[in-house]
C-alpha positions as CSV (number, residue, x, y, z in Angstrom):
1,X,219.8,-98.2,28.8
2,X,219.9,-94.9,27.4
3,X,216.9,-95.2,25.0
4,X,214.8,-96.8,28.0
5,X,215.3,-93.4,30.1
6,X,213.7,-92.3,26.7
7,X,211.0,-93.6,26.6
8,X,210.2,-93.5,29.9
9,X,210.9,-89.6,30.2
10,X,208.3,-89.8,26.9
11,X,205.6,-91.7,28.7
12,X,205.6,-89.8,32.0
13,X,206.1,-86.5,29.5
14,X,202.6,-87.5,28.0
15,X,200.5,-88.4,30.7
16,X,201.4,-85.4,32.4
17,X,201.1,-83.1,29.7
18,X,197.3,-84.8,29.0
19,X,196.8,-83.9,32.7
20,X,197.7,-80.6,32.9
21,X,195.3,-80.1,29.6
22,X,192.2,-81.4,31.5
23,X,190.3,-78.2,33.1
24,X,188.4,-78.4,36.0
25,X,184.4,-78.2,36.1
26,X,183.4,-74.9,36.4
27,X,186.8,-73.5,34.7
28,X,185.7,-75.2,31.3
29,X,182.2,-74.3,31.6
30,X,181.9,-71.4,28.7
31,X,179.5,-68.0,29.9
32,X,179.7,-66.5,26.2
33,X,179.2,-70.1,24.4
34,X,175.9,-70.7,23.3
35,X,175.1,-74.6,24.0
36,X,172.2,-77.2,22.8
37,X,170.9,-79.8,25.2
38,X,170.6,-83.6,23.3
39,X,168.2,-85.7,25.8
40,X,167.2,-89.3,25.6
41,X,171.4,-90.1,25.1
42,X,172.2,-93.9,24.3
43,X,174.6,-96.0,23.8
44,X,175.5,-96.5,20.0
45,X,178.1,-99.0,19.9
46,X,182.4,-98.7,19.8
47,X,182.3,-95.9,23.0
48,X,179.6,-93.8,20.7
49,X,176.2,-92.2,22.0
50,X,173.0,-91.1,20.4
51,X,170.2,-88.5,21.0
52,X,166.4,-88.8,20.4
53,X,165.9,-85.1,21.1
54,X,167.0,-81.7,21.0
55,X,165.5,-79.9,23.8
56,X,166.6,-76.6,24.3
57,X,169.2,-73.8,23.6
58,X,171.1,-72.2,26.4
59,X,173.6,-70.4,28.1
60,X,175.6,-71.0,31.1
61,X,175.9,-68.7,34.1
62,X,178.2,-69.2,36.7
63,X,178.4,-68.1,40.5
64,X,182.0,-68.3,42.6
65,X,182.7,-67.8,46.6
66,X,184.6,-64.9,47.4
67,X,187.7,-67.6,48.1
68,X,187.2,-68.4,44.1
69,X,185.4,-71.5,44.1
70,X,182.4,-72.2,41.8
71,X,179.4,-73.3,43.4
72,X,176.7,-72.8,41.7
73,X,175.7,-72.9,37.5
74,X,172.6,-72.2,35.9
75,X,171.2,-72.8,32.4
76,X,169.7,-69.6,30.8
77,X,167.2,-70.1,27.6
78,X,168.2,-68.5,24.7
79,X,165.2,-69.2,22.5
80,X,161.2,-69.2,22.4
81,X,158.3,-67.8,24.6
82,X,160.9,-68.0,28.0
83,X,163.7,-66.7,26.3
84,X,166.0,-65.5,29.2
85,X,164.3,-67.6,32.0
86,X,166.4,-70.2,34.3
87,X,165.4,-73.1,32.6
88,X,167.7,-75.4,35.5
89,X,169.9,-74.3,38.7
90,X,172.4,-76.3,40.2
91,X,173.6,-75.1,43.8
92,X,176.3,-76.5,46.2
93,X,174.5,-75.3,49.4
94,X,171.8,-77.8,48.7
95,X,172.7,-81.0,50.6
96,X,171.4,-83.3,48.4
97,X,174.4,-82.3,45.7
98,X,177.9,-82.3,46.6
99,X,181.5,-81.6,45.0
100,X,184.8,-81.7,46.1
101,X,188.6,-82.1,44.9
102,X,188.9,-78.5,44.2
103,X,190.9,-76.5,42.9
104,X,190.4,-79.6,40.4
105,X,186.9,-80.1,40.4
106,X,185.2,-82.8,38.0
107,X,182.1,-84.1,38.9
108,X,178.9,-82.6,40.5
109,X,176.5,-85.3,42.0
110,X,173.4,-84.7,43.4
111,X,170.3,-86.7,44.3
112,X,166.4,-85.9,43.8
113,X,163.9,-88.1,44.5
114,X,166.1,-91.3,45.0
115,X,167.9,-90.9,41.5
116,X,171.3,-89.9,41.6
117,X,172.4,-87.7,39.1
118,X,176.2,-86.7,38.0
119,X,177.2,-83.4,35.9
120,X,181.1,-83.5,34.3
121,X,182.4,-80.7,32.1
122,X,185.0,-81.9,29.3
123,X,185.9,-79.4,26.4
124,X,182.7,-78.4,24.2
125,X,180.4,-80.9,26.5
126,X,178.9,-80.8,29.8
127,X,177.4,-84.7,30.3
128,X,174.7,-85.8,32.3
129,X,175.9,-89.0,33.5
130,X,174.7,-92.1,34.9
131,X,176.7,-94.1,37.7
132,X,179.8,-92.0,38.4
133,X,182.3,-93.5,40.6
134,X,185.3,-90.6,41.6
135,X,186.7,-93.3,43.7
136,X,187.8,-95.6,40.9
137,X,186.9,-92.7,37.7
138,X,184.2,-94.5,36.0
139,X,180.9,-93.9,34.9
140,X,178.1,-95.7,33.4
141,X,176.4,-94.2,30.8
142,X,175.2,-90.5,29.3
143,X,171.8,-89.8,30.0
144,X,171.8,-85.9,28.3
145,X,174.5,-83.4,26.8
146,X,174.4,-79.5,26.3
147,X,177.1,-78.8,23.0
148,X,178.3,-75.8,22.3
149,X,176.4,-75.0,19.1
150,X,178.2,-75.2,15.7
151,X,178.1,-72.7,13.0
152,X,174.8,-73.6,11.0
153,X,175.4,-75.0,7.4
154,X,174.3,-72.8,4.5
155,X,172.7,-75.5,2.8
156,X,172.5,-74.3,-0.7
157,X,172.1,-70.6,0.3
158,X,173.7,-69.4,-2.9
159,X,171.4,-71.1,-4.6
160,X,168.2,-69.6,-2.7
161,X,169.5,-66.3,-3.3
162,X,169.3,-67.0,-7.6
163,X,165.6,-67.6,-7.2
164,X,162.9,-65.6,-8.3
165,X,161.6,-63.6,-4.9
166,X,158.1,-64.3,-4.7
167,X,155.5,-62.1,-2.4
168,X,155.4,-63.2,1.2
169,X,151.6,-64.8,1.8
170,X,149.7,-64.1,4.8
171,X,150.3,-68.5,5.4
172,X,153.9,-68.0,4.7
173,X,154.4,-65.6,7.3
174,X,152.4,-66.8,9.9
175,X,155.0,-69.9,9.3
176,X,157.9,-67.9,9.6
177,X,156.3,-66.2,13.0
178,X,155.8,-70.0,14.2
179,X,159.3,-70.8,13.3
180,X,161.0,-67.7,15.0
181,X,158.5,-68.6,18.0
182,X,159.9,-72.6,18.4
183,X,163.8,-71.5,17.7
184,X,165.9,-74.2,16.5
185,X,164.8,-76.9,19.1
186,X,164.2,-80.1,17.6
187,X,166.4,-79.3,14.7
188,X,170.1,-81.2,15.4
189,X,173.0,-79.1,15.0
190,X,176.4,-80.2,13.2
191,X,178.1,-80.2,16.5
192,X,175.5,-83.1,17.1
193,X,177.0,-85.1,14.4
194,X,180.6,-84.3,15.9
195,X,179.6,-85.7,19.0
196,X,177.6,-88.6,17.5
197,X,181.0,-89.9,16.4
198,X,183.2,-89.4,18.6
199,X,184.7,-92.5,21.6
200,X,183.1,-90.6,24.8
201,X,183.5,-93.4,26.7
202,X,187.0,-93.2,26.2
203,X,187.0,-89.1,26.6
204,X,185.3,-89.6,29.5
205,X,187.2,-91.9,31.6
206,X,190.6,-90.5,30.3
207,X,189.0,-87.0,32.2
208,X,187.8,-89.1,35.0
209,X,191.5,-90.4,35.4
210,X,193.6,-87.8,34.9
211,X,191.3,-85.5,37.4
212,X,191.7,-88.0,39.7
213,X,195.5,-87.6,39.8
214,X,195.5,-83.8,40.1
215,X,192.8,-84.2,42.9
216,X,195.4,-87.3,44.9
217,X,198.0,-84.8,44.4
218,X,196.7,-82.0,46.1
219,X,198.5,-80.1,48.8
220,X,196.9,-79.4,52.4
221,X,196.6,-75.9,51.3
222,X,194.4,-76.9,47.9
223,X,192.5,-78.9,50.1
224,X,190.8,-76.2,51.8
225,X,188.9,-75.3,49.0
226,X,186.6,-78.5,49.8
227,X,185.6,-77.2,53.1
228,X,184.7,-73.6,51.9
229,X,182.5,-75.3,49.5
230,X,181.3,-77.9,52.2
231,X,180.7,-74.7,54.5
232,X,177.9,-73.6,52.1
233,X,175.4,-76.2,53.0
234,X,175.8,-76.0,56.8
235,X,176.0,-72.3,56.4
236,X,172.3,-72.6,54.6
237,X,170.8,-75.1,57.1
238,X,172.2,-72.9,59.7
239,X,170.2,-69.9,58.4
240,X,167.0,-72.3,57.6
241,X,167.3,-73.1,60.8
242,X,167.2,-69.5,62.4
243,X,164.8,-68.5,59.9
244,X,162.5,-71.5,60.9
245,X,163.1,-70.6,65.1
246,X,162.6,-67.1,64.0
247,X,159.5,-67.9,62.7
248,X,157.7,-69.8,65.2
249,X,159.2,-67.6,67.8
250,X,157.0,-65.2,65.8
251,X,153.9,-67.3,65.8
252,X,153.7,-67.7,69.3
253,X,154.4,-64.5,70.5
254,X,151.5,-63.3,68.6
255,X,149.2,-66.5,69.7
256,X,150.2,-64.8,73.2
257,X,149.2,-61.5,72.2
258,X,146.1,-62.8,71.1
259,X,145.1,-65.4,74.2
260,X,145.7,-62.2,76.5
261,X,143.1,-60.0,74.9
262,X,139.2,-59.9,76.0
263,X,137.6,-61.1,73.1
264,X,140.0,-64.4,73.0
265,X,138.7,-64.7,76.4
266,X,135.1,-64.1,75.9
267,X,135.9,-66.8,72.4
268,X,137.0,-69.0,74.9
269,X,133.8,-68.8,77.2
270,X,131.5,-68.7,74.9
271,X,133.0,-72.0,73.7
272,X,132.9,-73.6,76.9
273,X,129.1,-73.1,77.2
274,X,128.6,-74.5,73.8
275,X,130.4,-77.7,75.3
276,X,128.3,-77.5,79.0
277,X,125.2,-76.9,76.6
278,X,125.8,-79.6,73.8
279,X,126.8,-82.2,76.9
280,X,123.1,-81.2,78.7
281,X,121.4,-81.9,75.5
282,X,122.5,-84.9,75.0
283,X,121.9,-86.1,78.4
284,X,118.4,-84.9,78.2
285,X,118.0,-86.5,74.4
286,X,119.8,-89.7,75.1
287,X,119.7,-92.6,77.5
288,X,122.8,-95.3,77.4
289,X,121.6,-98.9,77.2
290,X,124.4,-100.9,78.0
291,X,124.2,-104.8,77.6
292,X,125.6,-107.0,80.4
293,X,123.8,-110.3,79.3
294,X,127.0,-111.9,78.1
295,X,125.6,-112.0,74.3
296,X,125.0,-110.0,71.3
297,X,121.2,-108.4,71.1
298,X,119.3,-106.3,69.2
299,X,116.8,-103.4,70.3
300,X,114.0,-101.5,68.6
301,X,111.1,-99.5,68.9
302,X,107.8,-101.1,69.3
303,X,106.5,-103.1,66.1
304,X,109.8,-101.9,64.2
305,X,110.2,-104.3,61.4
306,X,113.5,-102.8,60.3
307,X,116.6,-104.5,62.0
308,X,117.3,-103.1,65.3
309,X,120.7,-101.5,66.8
310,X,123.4,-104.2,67.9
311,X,124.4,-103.7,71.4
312,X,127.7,-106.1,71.5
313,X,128.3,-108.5,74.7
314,X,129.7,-105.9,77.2
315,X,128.8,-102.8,75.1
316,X,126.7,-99.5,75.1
317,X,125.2,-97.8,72.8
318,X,123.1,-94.4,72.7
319,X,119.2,-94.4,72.6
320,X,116.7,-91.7,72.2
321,X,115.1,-91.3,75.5
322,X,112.1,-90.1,74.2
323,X,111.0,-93.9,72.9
324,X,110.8,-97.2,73.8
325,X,112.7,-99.7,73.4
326,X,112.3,-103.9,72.9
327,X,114.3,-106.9,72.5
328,X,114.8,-108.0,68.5
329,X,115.1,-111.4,67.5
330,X,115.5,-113.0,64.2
331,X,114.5,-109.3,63.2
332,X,111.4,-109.9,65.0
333,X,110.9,-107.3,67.5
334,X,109.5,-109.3,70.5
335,X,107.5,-108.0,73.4
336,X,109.9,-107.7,76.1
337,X,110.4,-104.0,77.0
338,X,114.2,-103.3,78.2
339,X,113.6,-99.7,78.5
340,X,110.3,-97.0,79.1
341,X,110.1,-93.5,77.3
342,X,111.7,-90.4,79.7
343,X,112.2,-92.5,82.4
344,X,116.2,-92.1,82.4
345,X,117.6,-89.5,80.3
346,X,120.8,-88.8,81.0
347,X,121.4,-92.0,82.7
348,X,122.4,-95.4,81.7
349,X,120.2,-98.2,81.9
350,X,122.0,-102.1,82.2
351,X,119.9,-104.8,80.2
352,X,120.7,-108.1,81.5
């Protein structure tokens, strides 16, 4: 009995100890730690990953609520031509990306364009995941990784130093320029090889699990540090809002201004004549022939042999009133005259 009460002071011991060791997301999140971004992460067999491609070098910057929550990270380049530009933002107040169980924090989902996206932080790795479920801590797969970069291997440098020192050439320079330019992207680090051989899947879920107790175990109090978070995004739309209301308010105070001044007025007259005058010409250019025989036809100008305007059962259709106009058939155009030259411009003539 006694060596039972052991064990079982052992077991709970362990868990709780490998619970109390798990840090939350933005807590384990280095600022100082230089870290390189693996893309194109697969699955390698046994729980192991793989990356096609190094893509960048970064750092991390982080931004907390006065009430000490983290809500926002960003990744900062550390090499080439944008050296020190945001290369990626991640912001709570957008509502498309969410995050709770705070103070213990673990996974950062967010949506763009229909893909949902998750971010988890776990020791030297923050993951890009695939198909996170907080409800029952799983996950799918890694789709990228940012590592915080290894010491680089001196490769024989002992040996480099013993060689002759020969003159730099103009070609050899201009490849060390390039090579300074580009940084180390591309090239995989040893904390790559690290990673390519360690069990995430089992690191992972063990994270996912053990968060998941500290978040169920939360008291009230603790719990308030989700809705400080969740204020940020209503507090945004709020001010979007305001900003948007603000702005139109703007706009049509100074459309008012505008409409109330004599040259809008005179715009507005002038216009109105152009509309009077357009509607005159066309009543002195134009007759309407309008076709009431209960069938299609076709009119034309006298000994047209093109085809002549349809005029559909019940329809109207406009017609210089400055020419004539005849029955078509069979693209024929007969002798029958449905309308005379001038004789009603502006009006409309029925052809039965």
């Amino acid at each position: 009995m006694k060596k039972t009460k052991q064990l079982i002071l052992a077991i709970v011991l362990l868990i709780t100890t490998a619970t109390q060791a798990q840090k939350s997301f933005f807590e384990n999140i280095s600022e100082k730690d230089t870290y390189n971004l693996y893309t194109k992460v697969s699955k390698n067999g046994n729980g192991t990953y793989k990356a096609e491609k190094k893509a960048s070098v970064v750092k991390f910057k982080k931004e907390y609520l006065p009430t000490g929550e983290g809500y926002k990270f960003m990744t900062i380049l550390q090499e080439g031509a944008k050296k020190g530009e945001t290369e990626m933002t991640i912001d709570l107040s957008d509502k498309k990306i969410t995050c709770t169980g705070y103070p213990y924090e673990s996974v950062i989902s967010g949506e763009d364009w229909g893909y949902r996206y998750y971010y988890v932080s776990i020791d030297d790795y923050v993951f890009a995941l695939d198909g996170v479920s907080t409800k029952f801590a799983t996950f799918k797969g890694i789709s990228a990784v940012y590592i915080k970069a290894g010491k680089s291997e001196k490769s024989g440098a002992k040996k480099e130093a013993k060689k002759t020192k020969k003159k730099n050439s103009f070609f050899s320079k201009m490849k060390a320029l390039k090579k300074q330019a580009l940084g180390t992207v591309g090239s995989f680090g040893p904390e790559y090889k690290e990673f390519k051989n360690k069990n995430m899947d089992k690191i992972i879920t063990d994270y996912l699990v053990a968060m998941k107790a500290k978040q169920d175990a939360r008291t009230a109090a603790q719990k308030k540090s989700d809705k400080n978070v969740s204020n940020l995004t209503k507090n945004r739309l709020a001010k979007e809002k305001a900003a948007k209301d603000a702005s139109w308010a703007e706009a049509k105070r100074y459309n008012d201004s505008v409409k109330g001044t004599a040259e809008y007025k005179d715009l507005e007259r002038r216009k109105r004549q152009n509309e009077a005058n357009y509607q005159s010409r066309q009543k002195a250019d134009f007759v309407t022939l309008r076709n009431t025989s209960g069938s299609t036809i076709y009119v034309a100008r006298g000994g047209s042999k093109n085809r002549g305007t349809k005029i559909s059962a019940g329809g109207s259709t406009k017609w210089s009133c400055s020419q004539d106009a005849y029955i078509q058939v069979n693209n024929v155009t007969t002798s029958r005259k449905v309308y005379s030259k001038n004789s009603g411009c502006g009006n409309t003539v029925t052809i039965r």
